[in-house]
N, C-alpha and C positions, 0 to 999 in steps of 0.2 A: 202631461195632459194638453197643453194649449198648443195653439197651432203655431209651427217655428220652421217655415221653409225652409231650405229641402228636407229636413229631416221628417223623418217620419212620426206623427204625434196619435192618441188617442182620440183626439177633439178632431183631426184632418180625416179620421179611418170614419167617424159619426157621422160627418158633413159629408161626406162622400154614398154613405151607407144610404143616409136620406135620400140624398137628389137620385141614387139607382131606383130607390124603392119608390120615387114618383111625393115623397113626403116634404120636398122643396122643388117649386117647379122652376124650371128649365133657365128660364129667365134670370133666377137668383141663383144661378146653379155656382156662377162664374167667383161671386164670393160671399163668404160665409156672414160680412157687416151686413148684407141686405138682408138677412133672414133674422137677424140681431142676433146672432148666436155669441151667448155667454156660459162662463163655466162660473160654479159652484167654490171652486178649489182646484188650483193650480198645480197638480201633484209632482214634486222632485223628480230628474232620470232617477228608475233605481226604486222608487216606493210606489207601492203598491194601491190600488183603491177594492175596498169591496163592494161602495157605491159610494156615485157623485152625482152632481144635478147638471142639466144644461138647460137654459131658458130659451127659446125662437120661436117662431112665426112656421108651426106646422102645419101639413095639411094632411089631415087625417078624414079620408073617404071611404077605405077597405077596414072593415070590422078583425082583419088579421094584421093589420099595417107594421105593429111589436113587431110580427114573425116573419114580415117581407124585408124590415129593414137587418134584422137578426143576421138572415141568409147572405146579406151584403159584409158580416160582418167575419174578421178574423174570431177563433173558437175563446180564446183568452180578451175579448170586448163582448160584454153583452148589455143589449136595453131590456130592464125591467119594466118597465113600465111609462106613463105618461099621466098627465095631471092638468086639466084647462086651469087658467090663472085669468085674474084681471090684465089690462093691458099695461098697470105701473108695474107690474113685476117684474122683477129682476133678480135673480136666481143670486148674484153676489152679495148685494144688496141686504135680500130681503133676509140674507141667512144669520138666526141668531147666535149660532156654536158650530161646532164643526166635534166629531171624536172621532178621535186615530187610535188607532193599537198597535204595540209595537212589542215583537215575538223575540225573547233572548234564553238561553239555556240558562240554567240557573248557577253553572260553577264561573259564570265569570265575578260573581259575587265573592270569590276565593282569595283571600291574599296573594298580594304579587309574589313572583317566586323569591325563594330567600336570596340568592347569587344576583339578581336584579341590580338597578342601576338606581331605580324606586325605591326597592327595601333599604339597600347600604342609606342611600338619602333619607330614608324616614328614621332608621336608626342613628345615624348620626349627628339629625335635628334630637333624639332624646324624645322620638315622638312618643306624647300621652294622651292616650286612649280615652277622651272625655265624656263620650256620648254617653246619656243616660241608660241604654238599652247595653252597651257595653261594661259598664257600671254594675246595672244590676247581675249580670251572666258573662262572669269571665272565659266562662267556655266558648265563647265565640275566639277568643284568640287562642285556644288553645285546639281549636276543631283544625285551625287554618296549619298548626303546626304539624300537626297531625296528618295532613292531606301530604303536606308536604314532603315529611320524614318518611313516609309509607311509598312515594314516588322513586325518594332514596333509596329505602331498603331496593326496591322492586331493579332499578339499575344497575346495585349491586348482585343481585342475586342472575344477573343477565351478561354478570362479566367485566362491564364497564367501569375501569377505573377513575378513582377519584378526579384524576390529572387528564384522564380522556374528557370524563365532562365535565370541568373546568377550562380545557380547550375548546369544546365545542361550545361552550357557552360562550365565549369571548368571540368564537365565529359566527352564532347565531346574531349576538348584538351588531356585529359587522353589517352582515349580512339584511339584518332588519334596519338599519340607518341610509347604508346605501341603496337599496334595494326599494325604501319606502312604503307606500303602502300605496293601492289606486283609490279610485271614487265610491267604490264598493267598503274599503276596509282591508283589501286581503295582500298580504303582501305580493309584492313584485318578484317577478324571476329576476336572478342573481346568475352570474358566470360561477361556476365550479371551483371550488379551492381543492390545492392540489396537493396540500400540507397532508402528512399524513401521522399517525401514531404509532408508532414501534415497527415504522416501515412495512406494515402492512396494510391497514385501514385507514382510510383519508376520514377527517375530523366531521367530510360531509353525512358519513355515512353514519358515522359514530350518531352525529347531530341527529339524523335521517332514525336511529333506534332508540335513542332519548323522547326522541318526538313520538313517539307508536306509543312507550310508557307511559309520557305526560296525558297526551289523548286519550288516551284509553281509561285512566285517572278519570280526566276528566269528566265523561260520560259514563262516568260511574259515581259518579260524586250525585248527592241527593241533600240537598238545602234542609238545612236544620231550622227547626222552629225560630229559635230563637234568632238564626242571621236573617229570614225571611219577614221576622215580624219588625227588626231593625229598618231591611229595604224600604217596607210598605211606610215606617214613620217618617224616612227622607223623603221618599215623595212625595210626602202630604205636608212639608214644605211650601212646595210650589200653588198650593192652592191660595185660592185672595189674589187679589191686586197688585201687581210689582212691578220694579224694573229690569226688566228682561234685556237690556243693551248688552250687557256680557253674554247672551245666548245665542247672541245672530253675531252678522259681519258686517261692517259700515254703519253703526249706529252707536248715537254718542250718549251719555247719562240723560243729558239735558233734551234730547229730543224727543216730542210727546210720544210718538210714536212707538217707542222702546214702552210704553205703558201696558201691561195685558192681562186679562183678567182668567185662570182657569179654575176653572167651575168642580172637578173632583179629578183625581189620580188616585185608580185605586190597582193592585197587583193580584194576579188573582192565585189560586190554590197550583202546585206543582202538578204539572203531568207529563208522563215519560212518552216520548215519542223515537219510537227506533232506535230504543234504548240510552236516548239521552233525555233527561227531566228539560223542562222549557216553562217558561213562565209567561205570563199576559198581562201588558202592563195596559192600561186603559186612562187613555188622556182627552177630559175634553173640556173644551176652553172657546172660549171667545172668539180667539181669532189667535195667527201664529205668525211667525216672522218667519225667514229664513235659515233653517235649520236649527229653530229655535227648539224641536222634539229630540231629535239626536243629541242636541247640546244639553239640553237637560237632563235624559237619559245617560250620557258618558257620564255629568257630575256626580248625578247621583251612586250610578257604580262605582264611582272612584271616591267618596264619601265612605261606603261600606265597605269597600277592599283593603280602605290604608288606615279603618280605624278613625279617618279625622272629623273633629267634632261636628255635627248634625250641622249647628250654628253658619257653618261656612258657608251654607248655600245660601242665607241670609245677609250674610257677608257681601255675598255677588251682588245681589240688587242694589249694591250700593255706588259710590261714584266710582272706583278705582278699580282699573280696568285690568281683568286676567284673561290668561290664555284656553279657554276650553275647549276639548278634540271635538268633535262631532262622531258618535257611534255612526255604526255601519248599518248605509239606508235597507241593507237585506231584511232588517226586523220587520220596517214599519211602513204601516197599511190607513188610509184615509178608511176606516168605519163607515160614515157616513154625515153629512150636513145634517144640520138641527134648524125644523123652520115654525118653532112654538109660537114666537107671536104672531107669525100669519095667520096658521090655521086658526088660533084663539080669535085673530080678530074679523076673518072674513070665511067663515065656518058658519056665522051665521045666516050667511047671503049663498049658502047653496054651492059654495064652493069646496072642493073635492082634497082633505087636508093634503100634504105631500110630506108622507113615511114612507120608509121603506117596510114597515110591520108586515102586510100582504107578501111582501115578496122576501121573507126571514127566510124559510125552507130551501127555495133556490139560491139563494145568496150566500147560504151556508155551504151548500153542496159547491158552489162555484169556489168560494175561497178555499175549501177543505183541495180540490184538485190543482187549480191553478196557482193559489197563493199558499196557503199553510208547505203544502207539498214542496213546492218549491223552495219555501224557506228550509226544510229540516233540511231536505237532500245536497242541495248547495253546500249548509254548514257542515254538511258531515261527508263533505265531498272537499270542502275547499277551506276550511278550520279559518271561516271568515274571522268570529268575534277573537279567537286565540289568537290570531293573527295581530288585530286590533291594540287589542289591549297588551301584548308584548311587546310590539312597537313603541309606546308610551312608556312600558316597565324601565326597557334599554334606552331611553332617549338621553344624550348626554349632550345637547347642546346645550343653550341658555336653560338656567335654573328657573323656566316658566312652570314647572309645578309644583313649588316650592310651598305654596297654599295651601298643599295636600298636610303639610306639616306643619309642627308646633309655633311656624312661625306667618301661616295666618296669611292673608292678604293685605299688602302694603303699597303705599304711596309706589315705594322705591321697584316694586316688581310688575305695578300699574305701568313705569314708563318702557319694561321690556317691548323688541321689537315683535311683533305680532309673527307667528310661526305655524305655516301650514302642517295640520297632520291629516297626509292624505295627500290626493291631487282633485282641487276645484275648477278644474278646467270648467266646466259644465255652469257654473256659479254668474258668467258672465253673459250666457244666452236667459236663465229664468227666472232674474227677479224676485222677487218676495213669492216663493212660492208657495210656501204654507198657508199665506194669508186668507 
């Protein structure tokens, strides 16, 4: 969103759009500080807005001005609307919440694969299964078995031997360590292996037909009452006041600013889109650190997929410091800013509240093409989240997700060295951006 010469931003395509459309005149054309041009919310490369606010010194003459500056604008930027304000306002400022949404299919909720690098580790810690909602409905680990063995048969009935995919699995972890994953989530291209099995079929290909039956699984897979009513009780976790240091990057227990308050996370009903289920997770909060949504988001998946106790994300808020991935920015989308106490308190001086309510119908139609669309097609183009979270299954370097297990977050895995998943290139040009 914010303006970051030379690149090209959201807030540089606006302030451009105005001074065409005559809505900043000439004189202030040259920079955006003399118009006071502020943003609302600072949006990550990579996440999406369906609305955001900017506050400046407009000049609105033409009763079409919306639809002059529109004209200036790329099809995927649009201005809804405008709002007079007193001259303290400050669009940052004055904002009381902020809610984001953040779109994920619903099988990555599935246990990690059994041959995994995650499983062997959770079996080996002797992990037990505490959660209350696990407790009451042991079919949650038996749904997961279930998914799994059903993957098996289907490999076997496709030909592929035991010893084929047990080789290509040891290629796939290869391949996903070196390979990495980028800023999106999705793994990196990788050189070709050349290894082959029974001197006919290279292990990539073997990998390449495992792969078709896992995916294909997957977007077949439809969230069970009972795992979905588990998800919804992790994230409501997160609601109240905490310390959120373990959710961002560069901040310590002791620093005020790790404090934040969110106000409800609620997950909404499955629905199948191009034949994969997707679910809506709806976050809104006070105010956010960076990457403080994706990091919440990954915990709580990874809370539900390995079984480990609810408790643990409670654990987090506390001083001792773990390692948590950051999901894939493709999910999540800025909603829209929350301005209740303004309108509350200067609603009665004739001022015009600032929602986005009037403009729900376009704004819906706008994320249904630009943003939802692009989210399904991507995922089912480029097996973002699978990608993600198998990355973390196979990770075999330092024992940083050892908390997923019976053995809890400790002093001793607090002083592990801090370990990128992913590439944060981007992290060094935009600051707290959720803020």
């Amino acid at each position: 969103m914010q303006l970051n010469p030379p690149h090209k931003t959201i807030e540089g395509e606006l302030f451009d759009a105005f001074v065409k459309a005559g809505a900043v005149s000439k004189d202030n054309a040259d920079d955006p500080k003399k118009s006071s041009l502020i943003r609302a919310a600072r949006t990550d490369k990579g996440v999406h807005a369906g609305g955001n606010v900017v506050s400046l010194k407009l000049i609105v003459e033409d009763s079409d001005i919306v639809e002059k500056i529109n004209s200036h604008l790329p099809d995927q930027i649009r201005m809804w609307g405008y709002s007079r304000t007193n001259k303290a306002f400050e669009c940052r400022k004055m904002c009381t919440s902020r809610v984001y949404e953040y779109m994920i299919p619903s099988y990555v909720f599935l246990p990690p694969k059994p041959t995994s690098h995650l499983a062997e580790m959770l079996r080996s810690a002797k992990q037990e299964v505490r959660s209350i909602a696990e407790e009451e409905s042991p079919s949650l680990k038996e749904e997961g078995e279930k998914f799994w063995e059903s993957v098996s048969n289907q490999l076997t009935e496709a030909g592929i031997s035991t010893e084929s995919i047990n080789k290509s699995y040891e290629l796939e972890q290869e391949q996903l360590l070196s390979g990495g994953l980028d800023s999106a989530g999705k793994q990196k291209e990788v050189k070709e292996e050349d290894a082959t099995t029974n001197g006919s079929e290279t292990y990539n290909n073997v990998l390449k037909r495992i792969k078709e039956v896992e995916n294909r699984s997957r977007r077949a897979y439809r969230i069970s009452s009972e795992r979905l009513e588990l998800a919804r009780k992790v994230f409501k976790v997160y609601e109240g006041h905490h310390n959120f240091h373990n959710f961002t990057i560069g901040k310590a227990f002791k620093d005020p600013s790790s404090q934040r308050y969110m106000k409800t996370l609620d997950i909404s009903d499955p629905k199948i889109i191009n034949g994969t289920e997707w679910l809506s997770i709806k976050i809104h909060g006070q105010s956010f650190m960076l990457h403080q949504i994706r990091k919440m988001v990954a915990m709580a998946v990874l809370i539900v997929r390995t079984g480990c106790p609810i408790s643990r994300i409670s654990e987090a808020f506390e001083q001792n410091k773990i390692n948590i991935p950051k999901a894939p920015s493709l999910g999540l989308l800025l909603e829209h800013p929350v301005y209740d106490s303004y309108n509350q308190r200067l609603g009665n001086f004739g001022y015009e509240p600032i929602s986005f309510d009037k403009y729900a119908e376009e704004i819906d139609a706008f994320k249904m093409k630009y943003i939802y669309d692009k989210i399904y097609s991507e995922e089912a183009k480029e097996n973002v989240f699978t990608g993600f979270f198998n990355f973390i299954d196979c990770f075999r370097g330092e024992p940083i997700f050892e908390y997923l297990t019976v053995k809890g977050i400790t002093a001793k895995a607090s002083e592990a060295k801090d370990i990128k998943i992913g590439n944060d290139d981007e992290d060094e040009l935009e600051g707290d951006i959720e803020g």
